[in-house]
Structures are given as structure tokens and as C-alpha cells.
C-alpha positions in Angstrom: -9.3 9.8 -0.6 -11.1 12.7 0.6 -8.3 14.3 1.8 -6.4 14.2 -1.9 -9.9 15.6 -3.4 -9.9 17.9 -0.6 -6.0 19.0 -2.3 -6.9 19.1 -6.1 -10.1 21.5 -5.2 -7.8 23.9 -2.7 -5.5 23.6 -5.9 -7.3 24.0 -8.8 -9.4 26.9 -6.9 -5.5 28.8 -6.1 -4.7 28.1 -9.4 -7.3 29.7 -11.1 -7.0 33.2 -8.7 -3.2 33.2 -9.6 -4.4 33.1 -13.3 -7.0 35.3 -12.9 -5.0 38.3 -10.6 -2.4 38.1 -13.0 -2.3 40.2 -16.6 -4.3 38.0 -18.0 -7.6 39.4 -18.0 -8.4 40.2 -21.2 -8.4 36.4 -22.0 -12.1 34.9 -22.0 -13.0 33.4 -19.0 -12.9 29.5 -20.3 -8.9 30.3 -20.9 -8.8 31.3 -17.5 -10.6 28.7 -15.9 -8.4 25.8 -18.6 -5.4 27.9 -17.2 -6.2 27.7 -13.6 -7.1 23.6 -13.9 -3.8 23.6 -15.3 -1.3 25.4 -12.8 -4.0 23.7 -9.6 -3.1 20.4 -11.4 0.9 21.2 -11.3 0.3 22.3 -7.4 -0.9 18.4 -7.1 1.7 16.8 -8.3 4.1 18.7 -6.5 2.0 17.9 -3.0 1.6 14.4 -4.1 5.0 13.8 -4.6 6.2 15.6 -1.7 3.8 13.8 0.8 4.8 10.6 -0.7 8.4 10.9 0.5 7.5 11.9 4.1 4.5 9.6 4.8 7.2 7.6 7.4 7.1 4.2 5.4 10.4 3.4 4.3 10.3 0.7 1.5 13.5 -0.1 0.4 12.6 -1.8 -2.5 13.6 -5.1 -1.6 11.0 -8.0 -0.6 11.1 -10.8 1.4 8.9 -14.0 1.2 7.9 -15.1 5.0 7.0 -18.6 5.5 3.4 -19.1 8.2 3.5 -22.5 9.0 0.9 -24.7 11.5 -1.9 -21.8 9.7 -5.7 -23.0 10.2 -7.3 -25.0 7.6 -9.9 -22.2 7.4 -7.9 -19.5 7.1 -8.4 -17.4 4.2 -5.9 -15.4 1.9 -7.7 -12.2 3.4 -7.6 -13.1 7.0 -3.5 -13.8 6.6 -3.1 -10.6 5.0 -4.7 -8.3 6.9 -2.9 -10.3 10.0 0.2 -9.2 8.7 -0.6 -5.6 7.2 0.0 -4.5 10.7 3.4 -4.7 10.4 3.8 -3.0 6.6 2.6 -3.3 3.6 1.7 -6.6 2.2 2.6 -7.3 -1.4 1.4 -10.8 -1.7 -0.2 -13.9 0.5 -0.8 -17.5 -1.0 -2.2 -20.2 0.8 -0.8 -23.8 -0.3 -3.5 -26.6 -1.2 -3.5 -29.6 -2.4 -3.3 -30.6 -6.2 -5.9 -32.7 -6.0 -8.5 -32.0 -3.5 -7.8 -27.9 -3.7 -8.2 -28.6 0.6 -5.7 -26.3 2.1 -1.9 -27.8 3.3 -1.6 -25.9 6.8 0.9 -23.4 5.5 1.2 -20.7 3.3 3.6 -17.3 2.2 4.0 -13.7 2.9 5.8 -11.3 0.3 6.4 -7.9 2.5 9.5 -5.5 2.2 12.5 -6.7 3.7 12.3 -4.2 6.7 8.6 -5.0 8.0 9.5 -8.7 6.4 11.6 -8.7 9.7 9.4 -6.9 12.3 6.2 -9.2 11.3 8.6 -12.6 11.7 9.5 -11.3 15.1 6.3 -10.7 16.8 4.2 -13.5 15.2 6.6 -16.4 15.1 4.4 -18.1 18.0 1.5 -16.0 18.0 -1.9 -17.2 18.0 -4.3 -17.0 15.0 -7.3 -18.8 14.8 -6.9 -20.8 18.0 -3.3 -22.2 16.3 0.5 -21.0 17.0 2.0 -20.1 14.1 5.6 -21.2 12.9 6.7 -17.9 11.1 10.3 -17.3 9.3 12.0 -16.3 6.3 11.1 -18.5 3.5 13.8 -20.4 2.0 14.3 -20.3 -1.9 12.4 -18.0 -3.7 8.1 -18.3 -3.2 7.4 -14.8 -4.4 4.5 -14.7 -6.4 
């Protein structure tokens, strides 16, 4: 966040010295500065969109719903996903209850992209969480919510 604000201000501030140095300088100085917002705006958008296609996560679009079986009864919908945020981003996480009693079932789904999907299945098909061993895998029909 500060690092993006750090961008538009470098930005805006270049923008307004390539306005200004230019032969423009008989415009009032509130066209100049408009001007300057303007171009250090453009500059923005160009670094934004060229740092989004090297920041090293590939997403290729496609998602896969992960199935995190033998989960303990107190684990939250925040816990799971930070738990497997480590592997990618996590687009969704649902914990199954029960219709009745709302008291969670012991299992619960994952939506990640297919890529991490795989990686996160791999190291935490077994792993422990919450003094439990999980059952992880793909899920089988289509849970994503």
C-alpha cells in the first residue's frame, strides 16, 4: 500500500516537471498542475500494469475446489484459509454444518487456482492442524462457492 502511494507521488511529481519544462509555460499554473496529475496518473497505470504481470504468481484462470476432511470442530473459516494461503491465493473456504444445529460436520472446501490447488493438496494431505491430520484432495463434483 505504501509502496503504490509511494508510485503515484514519484508520478504525479514527474509528471508535472515534464508539463512544466515543456512549452507550456504560459498556461496558469492550476493547468499545469491538472496536466501533470494527468500524465503522473498515465505513468501509474502503466507501472501497475506492468508490475502485475511480473509479480511471479501465475494464475491460470482456472480453479479447483480442495476437499479438508477430519478438520477440528473449532476451526474457523479464517484459520482454514490462512492455512492454505501459503500455498497461493485463496478464493474461497466453507466450513460444512449441520442444518439443524448450525454445529460444524468435521469437513469443509478450499477454492484455489488449479496450480497452487495442487501444491497445497500435496503437502497438507496428512498434515496436522489443530492437533488433527487432515484428509486433503480434489473435491469431487463441483463445491465452488
Amino acid at each position: 500500500m505504501l509502496f503504490s502511494l509511494m508510485i503515484s507521488l514519484i508520478a504525479t511529481i514527474i509528471g508535472f516537471l515534464i508539463v512544466h519544462f515543456t512549452t507550456l509555460k504560459d498556461l496558469p499554473a492550476s493547468y499545469l498542475f491538472a496536466a501533470g496529475l494527468f500524465l503522473g496518473g498515465i505513468i501509474v497505470m502503466l507501472a501497475v500494469r506492468r508490475a502485475g504481470g511480473a509479480t511471479g504468481e501465475e494464475e491460470s484462470g482456472e480453479q479447483q475446489a480442495i476437499f479438508v476432511g477430519n478438520l477440528a470442530f473449532k476451526a474457523s473459516r479464517q484459520q482454514l484459509h490462512r492455512l492454505f494461503s501459503q500455498y497461493g491465493k485463496v478464493h474461497s473456504t466453507r466450513i460444512m454444518t449441520d442444518r439443524q444445529t448450525r454445529k460444524p460436520r468435521g469437513y469443509g472446501f478450499v477454492v484455489m487456482d488449479k496450480n497452487n490447488a495442487i501444491q497445497a493438496i500435496k503437502a497438507l494431505d496428512g498434515a496436522q492442524f489443530m492437533g488433527r491430520d487432515l484428509k486433503v484432495s480434489e473435491a469431487k463434483g463441483d463445491n465452488r462457492n
